[in-house]
C-alpha positions as CSV (number, residue, x, y, z in Angstrom):
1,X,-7.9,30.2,3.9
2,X,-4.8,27.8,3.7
3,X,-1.4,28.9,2.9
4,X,1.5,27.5,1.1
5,X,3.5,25.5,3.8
6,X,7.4,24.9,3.3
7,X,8.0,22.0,5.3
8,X,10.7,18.8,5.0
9,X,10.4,16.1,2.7
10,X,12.5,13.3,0.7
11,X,13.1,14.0,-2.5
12,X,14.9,12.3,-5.0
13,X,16.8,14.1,-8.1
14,X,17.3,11.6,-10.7
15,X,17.0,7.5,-11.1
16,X,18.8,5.4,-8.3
17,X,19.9,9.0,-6.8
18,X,20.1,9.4,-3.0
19,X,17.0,10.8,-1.5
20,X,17.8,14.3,-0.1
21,X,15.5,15.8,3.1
22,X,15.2,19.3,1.4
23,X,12.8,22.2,2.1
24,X,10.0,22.3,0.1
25,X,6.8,23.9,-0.5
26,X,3.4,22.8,-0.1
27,X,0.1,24.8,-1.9
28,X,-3.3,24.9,-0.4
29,X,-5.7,22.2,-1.6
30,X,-8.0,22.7,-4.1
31,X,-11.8,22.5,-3.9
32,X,-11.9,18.8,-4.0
33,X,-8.4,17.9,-2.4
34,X,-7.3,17.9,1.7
35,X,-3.9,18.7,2.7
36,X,-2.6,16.2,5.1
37,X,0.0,16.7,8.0
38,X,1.6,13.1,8.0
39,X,3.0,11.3,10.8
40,X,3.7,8.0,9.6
41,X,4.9,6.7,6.8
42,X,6.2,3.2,4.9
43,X,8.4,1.8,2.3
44,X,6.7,-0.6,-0.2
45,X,8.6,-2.3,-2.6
46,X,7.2,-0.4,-5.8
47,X,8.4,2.7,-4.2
48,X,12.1,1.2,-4.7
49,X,11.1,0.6,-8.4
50,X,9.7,4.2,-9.3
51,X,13.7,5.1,-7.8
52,X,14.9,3.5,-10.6
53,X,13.0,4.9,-12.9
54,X,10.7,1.8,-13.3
55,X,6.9,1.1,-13.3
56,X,6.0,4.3,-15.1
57,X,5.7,5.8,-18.7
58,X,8.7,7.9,-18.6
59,X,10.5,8.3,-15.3
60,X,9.5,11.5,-13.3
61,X,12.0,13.3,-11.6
62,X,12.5,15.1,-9.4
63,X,9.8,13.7,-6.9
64,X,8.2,13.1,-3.7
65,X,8.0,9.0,-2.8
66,X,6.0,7.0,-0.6
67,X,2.8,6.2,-1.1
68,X,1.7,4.4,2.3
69,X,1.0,6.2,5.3
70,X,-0.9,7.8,8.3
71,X,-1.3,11.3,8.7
72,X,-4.3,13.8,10.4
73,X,-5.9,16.5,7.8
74,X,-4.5,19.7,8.1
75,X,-7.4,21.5,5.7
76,X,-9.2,21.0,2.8
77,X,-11.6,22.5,-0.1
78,X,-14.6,23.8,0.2
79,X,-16.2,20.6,-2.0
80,X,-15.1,17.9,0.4
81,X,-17.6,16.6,2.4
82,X,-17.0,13.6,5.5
83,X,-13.9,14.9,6.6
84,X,-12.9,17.4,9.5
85,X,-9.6,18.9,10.8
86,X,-7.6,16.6,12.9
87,X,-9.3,13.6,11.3
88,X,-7.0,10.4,10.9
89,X,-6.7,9.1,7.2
90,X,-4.5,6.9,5.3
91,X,-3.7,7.4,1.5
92,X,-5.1,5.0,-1.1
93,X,-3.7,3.9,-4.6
94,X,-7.4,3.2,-5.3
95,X,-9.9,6.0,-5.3
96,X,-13.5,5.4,-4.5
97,X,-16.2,8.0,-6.3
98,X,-19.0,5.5,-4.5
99,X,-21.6,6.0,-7.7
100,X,-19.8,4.7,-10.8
101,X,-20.3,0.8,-12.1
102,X,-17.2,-0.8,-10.2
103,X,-17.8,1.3,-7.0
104,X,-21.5,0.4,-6.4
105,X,-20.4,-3.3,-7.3
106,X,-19.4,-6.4,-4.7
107,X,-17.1,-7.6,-7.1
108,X,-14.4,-4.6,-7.4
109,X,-13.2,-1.2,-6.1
110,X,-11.2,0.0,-9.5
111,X,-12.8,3.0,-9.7
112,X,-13.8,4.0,-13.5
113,X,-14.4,7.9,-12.5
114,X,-10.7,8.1,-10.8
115,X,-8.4,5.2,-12.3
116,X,-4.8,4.8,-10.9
117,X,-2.7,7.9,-11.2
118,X,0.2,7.3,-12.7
119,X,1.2,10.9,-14.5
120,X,3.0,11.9,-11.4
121,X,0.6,15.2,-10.7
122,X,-2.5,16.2,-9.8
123,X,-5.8,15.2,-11.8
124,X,-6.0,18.9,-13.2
125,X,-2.0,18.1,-14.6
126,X,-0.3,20.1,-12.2
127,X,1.6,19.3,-9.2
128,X,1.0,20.9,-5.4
129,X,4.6,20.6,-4.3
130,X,7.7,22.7,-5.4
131,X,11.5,22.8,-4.5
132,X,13.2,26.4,-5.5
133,X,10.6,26.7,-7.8
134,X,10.6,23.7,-9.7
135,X,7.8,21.2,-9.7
136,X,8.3,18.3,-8.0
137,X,6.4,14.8,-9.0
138,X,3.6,13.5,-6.7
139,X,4.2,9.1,-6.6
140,X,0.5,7.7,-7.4
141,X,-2.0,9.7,-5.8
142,X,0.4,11.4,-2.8
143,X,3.8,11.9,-2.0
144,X,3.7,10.3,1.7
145,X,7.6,10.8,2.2
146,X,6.8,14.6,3.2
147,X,5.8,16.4,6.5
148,X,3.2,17.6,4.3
149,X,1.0,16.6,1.3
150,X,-1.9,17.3,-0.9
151,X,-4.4,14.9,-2.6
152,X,-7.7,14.3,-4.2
153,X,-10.5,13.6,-1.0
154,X,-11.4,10.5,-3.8
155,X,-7.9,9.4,-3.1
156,X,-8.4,9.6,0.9
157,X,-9.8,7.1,3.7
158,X,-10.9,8.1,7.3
159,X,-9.7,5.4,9.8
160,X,-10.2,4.9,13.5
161,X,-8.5,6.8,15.6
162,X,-8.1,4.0,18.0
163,X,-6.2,2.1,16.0
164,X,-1.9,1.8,16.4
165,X,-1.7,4.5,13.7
166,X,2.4,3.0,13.1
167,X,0.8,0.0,12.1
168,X,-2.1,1.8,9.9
169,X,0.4,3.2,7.3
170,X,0.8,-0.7,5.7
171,X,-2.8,-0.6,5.1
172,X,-2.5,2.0,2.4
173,X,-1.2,-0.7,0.1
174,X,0.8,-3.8,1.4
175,X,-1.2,-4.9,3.6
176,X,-4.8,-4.6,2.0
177,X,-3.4,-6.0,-1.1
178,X,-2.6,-9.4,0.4
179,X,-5.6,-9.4,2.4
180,X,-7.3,-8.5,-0.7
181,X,-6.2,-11.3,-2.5
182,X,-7.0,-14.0,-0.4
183,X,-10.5,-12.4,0.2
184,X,-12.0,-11.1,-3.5
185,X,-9.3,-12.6,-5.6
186,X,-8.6,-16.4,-4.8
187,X,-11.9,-16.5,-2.4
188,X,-10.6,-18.2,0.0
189,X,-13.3,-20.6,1.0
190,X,-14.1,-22.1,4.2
191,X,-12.3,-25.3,5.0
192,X,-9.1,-24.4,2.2
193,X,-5.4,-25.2,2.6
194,X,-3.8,-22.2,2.0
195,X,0.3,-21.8,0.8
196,X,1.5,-18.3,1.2
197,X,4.4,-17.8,-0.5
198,X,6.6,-14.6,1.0
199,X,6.0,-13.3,4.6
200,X,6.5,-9.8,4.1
201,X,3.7,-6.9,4.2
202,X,2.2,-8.3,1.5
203,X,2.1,-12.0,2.7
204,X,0.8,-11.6,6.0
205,X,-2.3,-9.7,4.9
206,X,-3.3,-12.5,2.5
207,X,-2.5,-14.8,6.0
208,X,-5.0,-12.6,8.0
209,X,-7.3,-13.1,5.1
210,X,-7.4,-16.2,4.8
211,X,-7.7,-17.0,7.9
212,X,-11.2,-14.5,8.3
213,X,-12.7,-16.8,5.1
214,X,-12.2,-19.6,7.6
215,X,-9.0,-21.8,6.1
216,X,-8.3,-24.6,8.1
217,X,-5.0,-24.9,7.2
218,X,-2.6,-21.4,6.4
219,X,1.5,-22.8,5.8
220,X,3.5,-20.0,5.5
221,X,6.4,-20.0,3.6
222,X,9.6,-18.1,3.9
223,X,13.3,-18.2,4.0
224,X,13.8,-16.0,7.2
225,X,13.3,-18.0,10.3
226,X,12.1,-15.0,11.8
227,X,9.1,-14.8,9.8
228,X,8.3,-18.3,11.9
229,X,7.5,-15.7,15.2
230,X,4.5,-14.0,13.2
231,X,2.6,-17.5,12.9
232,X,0.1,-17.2,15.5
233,X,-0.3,-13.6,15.2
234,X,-1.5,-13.7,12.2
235,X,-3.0,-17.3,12.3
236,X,-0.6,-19.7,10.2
237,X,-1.0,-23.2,11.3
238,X,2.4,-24.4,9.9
239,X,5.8,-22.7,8.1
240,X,8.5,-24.0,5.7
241,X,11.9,-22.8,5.5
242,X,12.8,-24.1,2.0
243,X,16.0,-24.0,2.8
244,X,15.8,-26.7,5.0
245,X,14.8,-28.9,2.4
246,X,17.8,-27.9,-0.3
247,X,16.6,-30.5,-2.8
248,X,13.1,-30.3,-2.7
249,X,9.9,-28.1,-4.2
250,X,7.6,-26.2,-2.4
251,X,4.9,-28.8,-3.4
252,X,7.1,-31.5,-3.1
253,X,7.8,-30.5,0.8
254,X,4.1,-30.1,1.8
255,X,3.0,-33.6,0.2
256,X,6.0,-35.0,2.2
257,X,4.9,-33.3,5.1
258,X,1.4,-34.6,4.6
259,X,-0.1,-31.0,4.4
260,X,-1.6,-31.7,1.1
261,X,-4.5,-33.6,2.2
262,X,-5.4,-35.2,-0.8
263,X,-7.0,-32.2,-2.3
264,X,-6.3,-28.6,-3.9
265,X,-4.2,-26.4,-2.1
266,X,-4.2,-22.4,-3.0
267,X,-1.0,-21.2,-3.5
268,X,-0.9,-17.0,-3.6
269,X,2.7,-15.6,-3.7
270,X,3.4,-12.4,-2.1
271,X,7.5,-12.5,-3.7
272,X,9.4,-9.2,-5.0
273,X,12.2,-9.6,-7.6
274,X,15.8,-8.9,-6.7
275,X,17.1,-5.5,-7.2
């Protein structure tokens, strides 16, 4: 049976605090939950935001961050089924009960039977982390900023273990959500002009997927010249630097540039506000 583990994590004491690597503790899973042993994790944008106390109801302090990562399960309950120990899984935001209406559906993955977590703690209201005793808040479904972590198995996705598991972690959110948007949101057809606005995480997923839904043309757009190296990577066909054209709009740029072809163009931003 699995024991409470006190390992290292990141945890942050109050809105826009420094994060602090303290010792922690870590319970056994319940009946429906794995504990994983993580070995990658990465910083999304949101994760900034819930720092500052923004995004949720009330802000939830102290707490564990992170919510996009690679680890291997450590154990799990005795309900879980389709995992094993050692197994390589990545965190979702998403979970996937695979029977209700929205799971069982082409159209959309947000699962009725296990909605977004946004309380901070477990689905039963309680957390499986502690420091000293005190509780500490879970971020979403996981707390990926820790050597350690518990969540719901709904919550969890096996991946291939051949994979570059550094690169895996950005498939727990940033990532898959660009990708996701130029896939089931705009669906992207075969043949489109595609403008991606923002070359982050984010941005080059919606470049991968537009280019599997067959775009012919993918301009990427992004004020870091160095964002021009990940073009043919990840299958852009042209890039703008706006600010090489100080006194002109992004639309005004690609008609001048003859990119518009006459038709619609798609235009999906992948931008974070300024903090």
């Amino acid at each position: 049976m699995s024991k409470i583990i006190t390992c290292k994590a990141a945890v942050i004491w109050g809105c826009g605090a420094p994060l602090k690597v303290e010792e922690i503790q870590i319970d056994p899973p319940k009946s429906t939950e794995v504990r994983v042993r993580m070995l990658y994790a990465s910083l999304c944008h949101t994760d900034i935001l819930r720092a500052q106390g923004k995004g949720d109801p009330l802000p939830l302090f102290p707490r564990v961050l992170g919510h996009e990562g690679v680890g291997a399960v450590e154990s799990f309950g005795d309900e879980v089924e389709g995992l094993e120990e050692g197994d390589y899984v990545i965190p979702t935001m998403l979970a996937e009960c695979g029977a209700c209406e929205n799971c069982t559906s082409a159209n959309t993955n947000l699962c009725l039977t296990y909605p977004v977590n946004r309380s901070g703690l477990m689905s039963d209201g309680t957390s499986r982390m502690s420091i000293k005793g005190h509780k500490l808040y879970h971020m979403f479904s996981c707390s990926t900023w820790s050597e350690y972590m518990v969540l719901d198995s709904n919550f969890v996705c096996k991946i291939d273990p051949s994979i570059a598991l550094p690169h895996a972690s950005l498939l727990s959110c940033g990532f898959s959500t660009g990708f996701g948007a130029a896939w089931k949101e705009a669906r992207v057809k075969m043949g489109s002009t595609v403008a991606v606005l923002g070359l982050g995480a984010v941005g080059l997923g919606v470049t991968e997927g537009a280019r599997m839904q067959g775009a012919a043309k993918i301009i990427g757009i992004d004020k870091n010249i160095m964002k021009k190296d990940k073009r043919l990577a990840f299958g852009m066909t042209d890039f703008i630097n706006p600010d090489e054209y100080p006194d002109k709009s992004i639309s005004q740029i690609i008609k001048r540039l003859d990119w518009w072809n006459g038709g619609w163009i798609i235009a999906l931003s992948a931008l974070v506000p300024s903090t």
